[in-house]
N, C-alpha and C positions, 0 to 999 in steps of 0.2 A: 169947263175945259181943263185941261193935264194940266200939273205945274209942272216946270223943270227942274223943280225941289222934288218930287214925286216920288218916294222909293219906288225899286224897281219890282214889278212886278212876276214878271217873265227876263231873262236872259239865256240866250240860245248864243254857242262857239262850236262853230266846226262841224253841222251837225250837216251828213251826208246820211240819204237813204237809198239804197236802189232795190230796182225790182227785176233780177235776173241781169242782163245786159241793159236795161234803160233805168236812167237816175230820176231819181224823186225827185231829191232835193241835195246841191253839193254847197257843199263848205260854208250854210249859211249860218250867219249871226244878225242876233239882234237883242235890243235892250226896248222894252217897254215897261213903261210907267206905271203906276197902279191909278185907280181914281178916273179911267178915263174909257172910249170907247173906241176899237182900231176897226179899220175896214181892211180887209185884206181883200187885193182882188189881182183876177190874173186871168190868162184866158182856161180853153182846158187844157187839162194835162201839167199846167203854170205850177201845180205843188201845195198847193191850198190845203186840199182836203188831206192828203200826206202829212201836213205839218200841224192842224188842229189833231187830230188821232195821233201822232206822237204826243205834243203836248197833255190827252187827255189820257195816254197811258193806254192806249187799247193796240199799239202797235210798236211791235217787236222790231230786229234784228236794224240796227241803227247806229251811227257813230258819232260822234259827238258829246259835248255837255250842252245838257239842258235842265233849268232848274226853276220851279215856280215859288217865288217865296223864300227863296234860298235855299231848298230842297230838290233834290233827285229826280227826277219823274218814278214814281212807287206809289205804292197803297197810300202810302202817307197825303200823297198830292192831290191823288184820286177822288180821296175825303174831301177835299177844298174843290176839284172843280168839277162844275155843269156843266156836259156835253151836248149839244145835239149835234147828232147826226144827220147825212145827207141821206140815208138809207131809211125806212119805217123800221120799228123796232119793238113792236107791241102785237101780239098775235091778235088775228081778225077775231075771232070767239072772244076776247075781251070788253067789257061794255068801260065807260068812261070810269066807274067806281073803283072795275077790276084793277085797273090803270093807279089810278089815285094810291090803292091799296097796296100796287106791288112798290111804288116808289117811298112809299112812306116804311114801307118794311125792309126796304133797302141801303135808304139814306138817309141818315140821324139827322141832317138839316133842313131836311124835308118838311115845309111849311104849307099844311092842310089845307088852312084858311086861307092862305094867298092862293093856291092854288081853283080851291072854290071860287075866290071872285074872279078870275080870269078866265075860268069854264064859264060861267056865267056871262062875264063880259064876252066871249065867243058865241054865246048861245048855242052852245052845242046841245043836242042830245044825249038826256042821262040814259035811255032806256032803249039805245039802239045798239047792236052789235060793230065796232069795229070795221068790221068785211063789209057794211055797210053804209058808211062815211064817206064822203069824196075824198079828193086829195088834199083838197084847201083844207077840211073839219081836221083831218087824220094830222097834219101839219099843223092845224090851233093848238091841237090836244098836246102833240109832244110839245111847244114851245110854252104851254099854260105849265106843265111839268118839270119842264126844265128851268124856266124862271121863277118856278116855288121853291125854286131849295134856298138856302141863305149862304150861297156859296161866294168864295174869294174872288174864284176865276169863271169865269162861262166862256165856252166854246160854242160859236153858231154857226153850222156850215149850211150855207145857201137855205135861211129863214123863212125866205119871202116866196121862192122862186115858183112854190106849186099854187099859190092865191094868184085870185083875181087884183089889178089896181086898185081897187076900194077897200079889199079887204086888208092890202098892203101897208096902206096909212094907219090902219086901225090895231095893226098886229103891233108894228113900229111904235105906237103911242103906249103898249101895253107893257111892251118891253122896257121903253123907258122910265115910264109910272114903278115897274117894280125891279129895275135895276139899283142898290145899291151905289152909289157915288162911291164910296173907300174901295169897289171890288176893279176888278179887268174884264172887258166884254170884248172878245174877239170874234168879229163876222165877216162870214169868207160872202162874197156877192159875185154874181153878175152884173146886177140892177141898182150899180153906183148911183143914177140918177136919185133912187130911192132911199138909199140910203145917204146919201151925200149930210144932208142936214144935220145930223146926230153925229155922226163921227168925229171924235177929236183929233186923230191920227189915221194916216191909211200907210197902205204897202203895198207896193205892184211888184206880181213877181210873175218870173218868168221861167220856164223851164229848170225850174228847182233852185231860180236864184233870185236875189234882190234887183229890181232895177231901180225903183227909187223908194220910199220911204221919208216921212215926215210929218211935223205936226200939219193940218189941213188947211188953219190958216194961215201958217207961212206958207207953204205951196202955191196958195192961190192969189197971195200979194205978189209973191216972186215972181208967177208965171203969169199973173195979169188974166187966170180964166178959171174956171172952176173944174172941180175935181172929176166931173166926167169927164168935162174936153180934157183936160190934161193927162186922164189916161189914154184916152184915144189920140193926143199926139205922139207919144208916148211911144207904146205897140207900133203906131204908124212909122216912126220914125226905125224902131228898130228890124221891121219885116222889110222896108226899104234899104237899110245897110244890108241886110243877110242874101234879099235878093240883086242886091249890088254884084 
């Protein structure tokens, strides 16, 4: 679990994004801790995937400070964190090696061998093209990638979401087997039930704003329920004021 000694890992002031006439995300902040694993969750549209892709430096035209590590978002931060994306990002003609090869040529903390036991731990195939993977395999393969590098920060946007239930406990096990304790793991979900167990911290946000935030077990002594129910009281409570 996070301590509240914990330097900070991430701090976000004032950070508004829009897109054209509709807002991403307005005036949010937030302070997270290092050392620990956050659930970020919301429904769609809530500003999740907007705010991982800021954080990871792949998205422009933004206001705000936001700083990883006490840094800028730049090349500089880029170096320190692992992305997954909610999008595939590997051309189909790629087989699992081509894969392997383009990341290790890309990113200095790109760790081979971990990467090999989690292909393996996936049982993927070596000798099959890309274009020819479901969506569960093609979804092992970036997350066996992205949690081979020996990064500070990792960004996870919706991990689980293209697996089957079985495969889900076993992804979760993989991730946390090769997650780093000293680094930040941010995971945006739908599938709080699933992720509930591992998170140290969550955030529920909503149309580009905070609606609560906190460590997971005090939320759940306070509110007397666990972290799925209390998102869905939550949501419930605020779609009922709105249609008030």
């Amino acid at each position: 679990m996070t301590s509240s000694t914990a330097p900070t890992g991430i701090t976000i002031r004032g950070l508004t994004k829009t897109y054209g006439s509709v807002t991403g995300l307005t005036n949010l902040g937030l302070d997270l801790p290092t050392g620990g694993i956050v659930g970020l969750m919301g429904d769609n549209g809530a500003g999740k995937t907007t705010l991982l892709k800021i954080l990871a430096g792949v998205l422009a035209d933004w206001t705000g400070d936001v700083r990883l590590f006490g840094h800028p978002v730049s090349p500089q931060t880029k170096a320190f964190t692992s992305f997954l994306p909610d999008a595939e990002c590997l051309p189909g003609r790629y087989k699992v090696v081509d894969a392997l090869g383009l990341y290790a040529d890309f990113f200095a903390d790109f760790d081979r061998a971990r990467a090999d036991a989690l292909i393996a731990g996936f049982e993927l195939p070596l000798d099959r093209r890309l274009r020819a993977f479901s969506k569960g395999m093609r979804e092992k393969l970036q997350i066996a990638l992205t949690m081979a590098r020996r990064a500070k920060v990792f960004l996870l946007d919706e991990p689980i979401s293209g697996v089957d239930p079985a495969s889900r406990s076993v992804i979760m096990e993989s991730i946390l087997k090769n997650y780093d304790s000293e680094a930040l793991l941010v995971m945006s979900t739908h599938l709080i039930a699933d992720i509930e167990p591992v998170v140290d911290r969550v955030i529920f946000l909503r149309a580009g704003q905070v609606l609560l935030e906190g460590e997971a077990d005090d939320l759940r002594d306070t509110h007397h329920m666990s972290i799925d129910h209390l998102f869905r009281e939550v949501y419930r409570n605020v779609r009922q004021t709105v249609q008030a």
